[in-house]
C-alpha positions in Angstrom: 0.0 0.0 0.0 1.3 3.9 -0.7 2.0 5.5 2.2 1.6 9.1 2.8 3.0 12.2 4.8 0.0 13.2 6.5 -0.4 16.6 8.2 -3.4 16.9 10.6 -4.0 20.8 11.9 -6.1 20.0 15.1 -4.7 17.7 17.7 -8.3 16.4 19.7 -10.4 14.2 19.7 -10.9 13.7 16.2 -7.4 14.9 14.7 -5.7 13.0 17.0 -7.5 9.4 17.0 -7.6 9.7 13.1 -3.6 9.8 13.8 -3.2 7.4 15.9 -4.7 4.6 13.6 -3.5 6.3 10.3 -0.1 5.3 11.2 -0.8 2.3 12.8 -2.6 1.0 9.8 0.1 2.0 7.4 -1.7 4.6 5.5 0.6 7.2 6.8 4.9 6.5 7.3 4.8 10.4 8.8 2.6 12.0 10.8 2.7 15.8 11.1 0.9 17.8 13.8 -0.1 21.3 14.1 -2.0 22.4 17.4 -2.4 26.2 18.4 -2.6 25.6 21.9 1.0 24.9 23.3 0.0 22.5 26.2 -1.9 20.3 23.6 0.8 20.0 21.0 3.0 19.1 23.6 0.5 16.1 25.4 0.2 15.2 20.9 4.1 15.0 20.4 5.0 12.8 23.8 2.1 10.5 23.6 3.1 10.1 20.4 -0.1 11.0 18.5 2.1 12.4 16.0 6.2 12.0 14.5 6.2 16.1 15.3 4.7 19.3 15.7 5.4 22.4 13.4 4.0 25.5 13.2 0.5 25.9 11.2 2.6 28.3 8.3 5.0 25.1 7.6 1.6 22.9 7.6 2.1 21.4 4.1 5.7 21.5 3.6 6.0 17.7 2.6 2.7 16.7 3.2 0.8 14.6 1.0 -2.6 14.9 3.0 -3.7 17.6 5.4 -6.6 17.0 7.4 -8.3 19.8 8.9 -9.4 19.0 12.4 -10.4 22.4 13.7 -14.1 23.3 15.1 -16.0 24.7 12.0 -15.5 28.5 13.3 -11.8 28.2 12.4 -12.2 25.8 9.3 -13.9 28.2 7.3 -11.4 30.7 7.6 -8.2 28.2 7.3 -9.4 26.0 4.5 -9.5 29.4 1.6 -6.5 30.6 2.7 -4.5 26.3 3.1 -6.2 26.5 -0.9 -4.0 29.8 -1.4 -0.7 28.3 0.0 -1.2 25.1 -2.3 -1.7 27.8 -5.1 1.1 29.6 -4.0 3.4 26.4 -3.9 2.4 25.2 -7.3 3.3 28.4 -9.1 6.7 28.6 -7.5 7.9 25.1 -8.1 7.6 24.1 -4.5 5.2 22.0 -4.2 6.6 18.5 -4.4 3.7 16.3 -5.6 3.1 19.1 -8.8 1.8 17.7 -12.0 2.8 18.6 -15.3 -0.2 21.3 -15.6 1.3 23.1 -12.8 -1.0 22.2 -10.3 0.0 21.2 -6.7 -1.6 17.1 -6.2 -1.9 17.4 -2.6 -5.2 16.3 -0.9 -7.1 18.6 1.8 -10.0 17.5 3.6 -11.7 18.6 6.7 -13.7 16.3 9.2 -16.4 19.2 10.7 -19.7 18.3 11.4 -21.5 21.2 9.2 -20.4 20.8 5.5 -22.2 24.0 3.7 -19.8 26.5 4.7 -17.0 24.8 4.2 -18.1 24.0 0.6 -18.7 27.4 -0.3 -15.6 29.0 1.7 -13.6 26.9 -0.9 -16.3 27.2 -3.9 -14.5 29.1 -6.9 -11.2 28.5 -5.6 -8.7 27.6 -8.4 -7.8 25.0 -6.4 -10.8 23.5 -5.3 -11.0 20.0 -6.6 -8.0 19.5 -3.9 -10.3 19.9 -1.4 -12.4 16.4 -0.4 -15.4 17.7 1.9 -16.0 15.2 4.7 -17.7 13.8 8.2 -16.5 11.0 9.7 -19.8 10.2 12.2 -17.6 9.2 15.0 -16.7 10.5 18.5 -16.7 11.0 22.3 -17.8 13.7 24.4 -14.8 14.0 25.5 -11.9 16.5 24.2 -8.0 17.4 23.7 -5.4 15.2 22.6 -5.8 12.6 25.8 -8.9 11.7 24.8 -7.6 10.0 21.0 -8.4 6.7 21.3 -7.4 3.6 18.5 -10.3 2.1 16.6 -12.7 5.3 16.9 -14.1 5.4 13.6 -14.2 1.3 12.9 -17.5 0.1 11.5 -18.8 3.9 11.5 -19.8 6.2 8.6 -18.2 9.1 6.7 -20.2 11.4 4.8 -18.0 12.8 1.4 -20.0 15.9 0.6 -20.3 17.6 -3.1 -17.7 14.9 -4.6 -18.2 15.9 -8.0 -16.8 19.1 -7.3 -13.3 17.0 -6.4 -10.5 15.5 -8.4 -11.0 12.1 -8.9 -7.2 11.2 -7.3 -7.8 13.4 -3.9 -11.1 11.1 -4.1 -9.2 7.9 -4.5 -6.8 9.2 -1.7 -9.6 10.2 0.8 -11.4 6.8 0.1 -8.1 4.7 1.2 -7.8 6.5 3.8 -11.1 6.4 5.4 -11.0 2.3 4.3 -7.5 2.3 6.2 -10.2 3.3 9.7 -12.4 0.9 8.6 -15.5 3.2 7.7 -18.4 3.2 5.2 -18.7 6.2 3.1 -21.9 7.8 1.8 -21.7 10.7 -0.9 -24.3 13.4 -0.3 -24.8 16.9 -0.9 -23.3 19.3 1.6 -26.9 21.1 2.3 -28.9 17.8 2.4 -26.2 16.6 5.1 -26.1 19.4 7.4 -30.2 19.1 7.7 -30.0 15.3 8.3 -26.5 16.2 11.1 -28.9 18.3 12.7 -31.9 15.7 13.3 -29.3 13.0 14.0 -26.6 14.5 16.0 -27.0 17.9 17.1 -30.2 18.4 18.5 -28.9 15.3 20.7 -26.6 17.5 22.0 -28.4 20.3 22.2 -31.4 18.0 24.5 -28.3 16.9 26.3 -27.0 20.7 27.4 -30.7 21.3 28.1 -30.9 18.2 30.3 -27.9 19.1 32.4 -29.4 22.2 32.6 -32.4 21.1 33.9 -31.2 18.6 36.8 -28.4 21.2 37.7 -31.2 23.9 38.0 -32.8 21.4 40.4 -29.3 20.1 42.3 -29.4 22.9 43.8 -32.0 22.9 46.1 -32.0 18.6 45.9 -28.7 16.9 46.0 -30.7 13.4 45.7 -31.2 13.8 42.4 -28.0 12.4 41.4 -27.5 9.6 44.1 -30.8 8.8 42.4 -29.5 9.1 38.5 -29.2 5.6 36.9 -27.9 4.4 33.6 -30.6 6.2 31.6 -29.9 9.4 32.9 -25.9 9.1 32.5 -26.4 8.1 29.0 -29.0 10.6 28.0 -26.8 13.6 29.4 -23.5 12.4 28.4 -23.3 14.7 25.5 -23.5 17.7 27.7 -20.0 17.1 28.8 -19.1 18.0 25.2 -16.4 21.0 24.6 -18.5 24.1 23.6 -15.2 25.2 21.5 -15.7 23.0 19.2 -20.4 23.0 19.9 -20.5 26.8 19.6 -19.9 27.1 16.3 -21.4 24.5 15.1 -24.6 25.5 16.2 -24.0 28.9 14.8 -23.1 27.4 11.5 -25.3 25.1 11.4 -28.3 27.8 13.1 -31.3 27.3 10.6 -31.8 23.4 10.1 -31.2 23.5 14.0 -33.9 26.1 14.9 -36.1 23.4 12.4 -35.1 20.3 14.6 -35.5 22.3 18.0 -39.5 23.1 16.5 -40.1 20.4 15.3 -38.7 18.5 19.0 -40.8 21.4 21.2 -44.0 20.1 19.2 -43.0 16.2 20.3 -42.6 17.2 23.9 -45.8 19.3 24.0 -47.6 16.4 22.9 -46.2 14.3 25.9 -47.1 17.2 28.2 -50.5 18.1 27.0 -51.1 13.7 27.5 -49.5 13.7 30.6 -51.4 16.6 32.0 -54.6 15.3 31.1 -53.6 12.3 32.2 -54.6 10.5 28.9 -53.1 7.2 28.9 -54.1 5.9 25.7 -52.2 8.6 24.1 -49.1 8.4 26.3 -49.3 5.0 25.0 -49.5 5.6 21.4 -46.8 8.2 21.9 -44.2 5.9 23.0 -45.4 3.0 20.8 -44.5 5.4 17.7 -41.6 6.0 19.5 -40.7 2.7 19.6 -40.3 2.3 16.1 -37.0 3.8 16.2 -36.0 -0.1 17.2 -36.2 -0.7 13.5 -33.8 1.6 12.7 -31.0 1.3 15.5 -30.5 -1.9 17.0 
């Protein structure tokens, strides 16, 4: 199998497990790291997340795949301007993996949660069938470059966004890579998957913040309630431990389809309430037994 020099800007969670496995599964021989925050890029180096750490404006010297592992916020503003040093490097002769046209043949892709954005931050761009839109569905609620962890992404999906807008190589590359972690991909369009993220992942953590919020409201004056919390609470507000560097914007970004999901969830626990006040059993019943039908769907 080719191996790679991969560069992966955003040492966390995501960045860091996808660099873990990447060279353990012999996609990558080098892994490069670039981390802003000095504390993290110094956990990434002696854990050995990555070979080493360089500054973000040495990012693709050598690389042959950068990964952008940043919350969205940052993406959108890194990804035009990683397009502009490839650009850059292809017109001075730098750029080691140059075609004959001139063109640099390195492969950027991104791993955010909210796809539109990115698309069109990059949309026009010279340079833009370099860029492989993508979202591995895969990850913790837990953050920073201790919480990598082998074998994340195995058996999950990856969602490659507007492909057609790609190069057909940086495709190929992208789908090795995401084969080398063991995932399924799915091609959709970037606006069709940041309405279906929204009903399937971020209104779950937006219930989950709102959940925390609720008990905590009520810890105050009751400490019982959490000798009483079970399993079904811990697992229900487990995503409310999640890092709002990395939630903020992607609510932001992601704003309308979310205010949609957040309706459209109000109107389902109204229904409850307005049952549950009248004390309408048959309907709480019916309630949960459409409910229930989500057992179809995840096992």
């Amino acid at each position: 199998m080719k191996q790679y020099t991969v560069t992966v800007i955003g040492l966390g969670l995501i960045g860091g497990s996808m660099a873990v496995d990447l060279k353990r599964r012999g996609f990558a021989r080098e892994v490069i790291g670039v981390e802003a925050d000095p504390v993290n890029a110094a956990a990434a180096e002696k854990i050995g997340l990555v070979d080493r750490v360089v500054p973000y404006g040495d990012c693709l010297a050598g690389a042959d795949v950068v990964i952008l592992a940043v919350p969205v916020g940052e993406a959108v503003k890194m990804l035009p301007d990683i397009l502009d040093r490839l650009a850059s490097e292809a017109s001075s002769g730098s750029c080691e993996e140059s075609s004959g046209a001139g063109l640099c043949r390195k492969t950027v892709i991104d791993v955010c949660s909210v796809k539109a954005a990115l698309v069109k931050a990059a949309g026009g761009h010279p340079l833009r069938g370099r860029y492989v839109s993508t979202h591995p569905m895969a990850g913790t609620e837990y953050s920073g470059p201790w919480a990598a962890i082998s074998g994340m992404f195995d058996g999950k999906a990856c969602v490659i966004c507007d492909s057609g807008e790609s190069d057909r190589d940086a495709l190929e590359t992208v789908e090795k890579l995401y084969d080398v972690l063991n995932m399924r991909t799915i091609r959709m369009e970037a606006a069709n998957h940041d309405m279906h993220a929204a009903y399937v992942s971020h209104i779950s953590h937006v219930t989950s913040f709102a959940l925390a919020l609720t008990v905590l409201k009520q810890e105050r004056s009751d400490r019982h309630i959490f000798d009483l919390a079970s399993g079904g609470f811990s697992s229900t507000v487990r995503l409310a431990k999640s890092n709002s560097d990395m939630w903020v914007p992607i609510l932001s970004q992601n704003r309308d389809n979310i205010l949609d999901v957040i309706d459209t969830y109000m109107d389902e626990m109204k229904a409850f309430r307005d049952a549950i006040a009248a004390g309408d059993e048959a309907r709480i019943r019916e309630l949960i037994g459409e409910a229930n039908r989500i057992r179809r769907i995840i096992k």
